[in-house]
N, C-alpha and C positions, 0 to 999 in steps of 0.2 A: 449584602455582599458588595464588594469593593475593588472587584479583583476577577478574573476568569480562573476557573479552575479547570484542569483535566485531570481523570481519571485514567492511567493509561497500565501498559504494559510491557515493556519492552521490546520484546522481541514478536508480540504481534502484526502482522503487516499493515491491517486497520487501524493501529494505532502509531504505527509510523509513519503513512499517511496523514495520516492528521497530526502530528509532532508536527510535521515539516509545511506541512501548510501556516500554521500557527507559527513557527518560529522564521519563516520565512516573510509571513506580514507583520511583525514586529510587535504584536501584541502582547500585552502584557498577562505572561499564566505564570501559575503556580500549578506541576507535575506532582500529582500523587500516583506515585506507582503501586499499582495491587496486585497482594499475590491472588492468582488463582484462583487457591483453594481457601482461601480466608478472606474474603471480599468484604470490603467494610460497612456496614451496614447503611454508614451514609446513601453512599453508591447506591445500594441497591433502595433503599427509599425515595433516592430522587430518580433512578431506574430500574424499574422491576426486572427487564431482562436480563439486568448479571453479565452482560459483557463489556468489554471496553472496545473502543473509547467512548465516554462521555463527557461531554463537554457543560461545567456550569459558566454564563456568563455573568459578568458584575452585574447584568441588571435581572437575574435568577433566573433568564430564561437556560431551560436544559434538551442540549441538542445529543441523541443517540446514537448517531449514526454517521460514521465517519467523511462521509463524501458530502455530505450535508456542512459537518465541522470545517471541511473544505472550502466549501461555497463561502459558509458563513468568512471565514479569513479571510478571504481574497477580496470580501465583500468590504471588507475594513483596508487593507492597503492590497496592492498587487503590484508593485511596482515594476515586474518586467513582464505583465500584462500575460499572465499563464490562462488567463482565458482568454486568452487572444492565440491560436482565429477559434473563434466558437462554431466551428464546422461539427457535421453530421458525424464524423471519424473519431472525434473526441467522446463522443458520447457512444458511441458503437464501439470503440475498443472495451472503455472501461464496463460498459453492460456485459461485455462477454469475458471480459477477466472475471467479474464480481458471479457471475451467474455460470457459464458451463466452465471454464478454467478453470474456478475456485473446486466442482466438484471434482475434476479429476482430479486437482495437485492435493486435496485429502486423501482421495482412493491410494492414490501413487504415494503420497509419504505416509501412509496409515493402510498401506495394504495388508499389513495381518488381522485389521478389522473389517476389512472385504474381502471374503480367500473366494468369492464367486469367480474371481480373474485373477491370473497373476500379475505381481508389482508390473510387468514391462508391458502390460495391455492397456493401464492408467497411465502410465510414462507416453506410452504411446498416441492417446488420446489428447491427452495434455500438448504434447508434442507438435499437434496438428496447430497449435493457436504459439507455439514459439515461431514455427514456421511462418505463419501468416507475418508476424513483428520481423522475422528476417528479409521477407521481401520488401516490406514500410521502409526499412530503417535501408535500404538495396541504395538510395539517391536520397536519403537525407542523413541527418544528424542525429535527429528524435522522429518520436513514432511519428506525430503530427507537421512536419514538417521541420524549418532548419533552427526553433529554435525549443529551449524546454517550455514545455506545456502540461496543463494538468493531468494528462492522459500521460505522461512519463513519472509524474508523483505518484498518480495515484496507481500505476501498475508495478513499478520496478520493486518494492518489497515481495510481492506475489511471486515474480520472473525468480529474484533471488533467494527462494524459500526452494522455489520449483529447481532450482540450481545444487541448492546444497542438500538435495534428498540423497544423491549419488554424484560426487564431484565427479567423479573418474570420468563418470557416465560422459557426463557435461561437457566435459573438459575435452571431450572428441567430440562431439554433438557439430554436424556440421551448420552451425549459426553465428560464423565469425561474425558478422556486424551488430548481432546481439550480444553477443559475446563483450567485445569495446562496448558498448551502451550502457552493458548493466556495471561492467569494471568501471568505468569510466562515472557513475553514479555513485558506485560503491563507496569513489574514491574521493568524493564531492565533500565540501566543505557543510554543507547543509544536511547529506545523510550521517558522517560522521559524528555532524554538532549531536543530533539527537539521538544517536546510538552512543556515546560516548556515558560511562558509566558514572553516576553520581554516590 
């Protein structure tokens, strides 16, 4: 192989995360998008687990797991230094998006597959870790400080999934400086590049 491949999905957060780290260090992919429910068998031979993203690189090594595909980019160019500062907060935001946040914002936007609680007890839960990012972002610009860093790639698909469960909801939600952060991402040349439809 001659070339880095990723297996992706669009509108997965995992997999936008690593779109944007990847197009962001200037490496050379070719985007196979899969569906779903028809996953191409390649995929699943060079990964048995059947999710995306996976990453193959020209030299065949295959990376599973998207914070990984992360590292691995940045590891190739980084040119406005997104692991810079490689502080404690960086790695403590993202463990606690990927681990207790990611369960509530399933619960909360797949509440008819949890009816143990209702929708606004997962919102609620979830809720507690938007709150934490609104007081971060209270005296800076990004979570980690005044400029973008990994810990704003690799969280803002998450925030903006957790957003469009219930705009309305959101759209009062007292987190105005979250609020600018994730629009303000939204609107970025970088998340647009890789959500942009081919």
């Amino acid at each position: 192989m001659s070339e880095n491949l990723l297996y992706s999905f669009r509108r997965c957060p995992y997999a936008m995360r690593a779109r944007m780290a990847l197009r962001y260090s200037g490496v050379p992919l070719t985007i196979i998008e899969v569906s779903l429910k028809a996953k191409p068998a390649q995929m699943l031979a060079l990964s048995p687990k059947g999710t995306v993203p996976v990453l193959v690189c020209a030299d065949g090594r295959v990376i599973e797991q998207s914070l990984d595909i992360m590292h691995w980019a940045l590891a190739q160019h980084d040119p406005d230094q997104w692991l810079q500062p490689a502080q404690p907060l960086v790695s403590q935001l993202i463990e606690a998006n990927d681990t207790r946040f990611k369960v509530w914002l399933d619960r909360y936007k797949y509440a008819i597959r949890y009816p143990e609680h209702p929708m606004e007890n997962y919102r609620a839960q979830g809720a507690a870790f938007l709150q934490h990012l609104e007081a971060l972002l209270e005296h800076d610009d990004y979570l980690a400080g005044s400029t973008l860093s990994l810990a704003d790639v690799a969280l803002a698909p998450f925030i903006r999934q957790f957003a469009h469960v219930d705009r309305e909801w959101f759209a009062h939600a007292p987190y105005p400086k979250l609020k600018h952060w994730l629009e303000r991402f939204m609107a970025s040349a970088l998340f647009t590049g890789v959500m942009a439809k081919t």
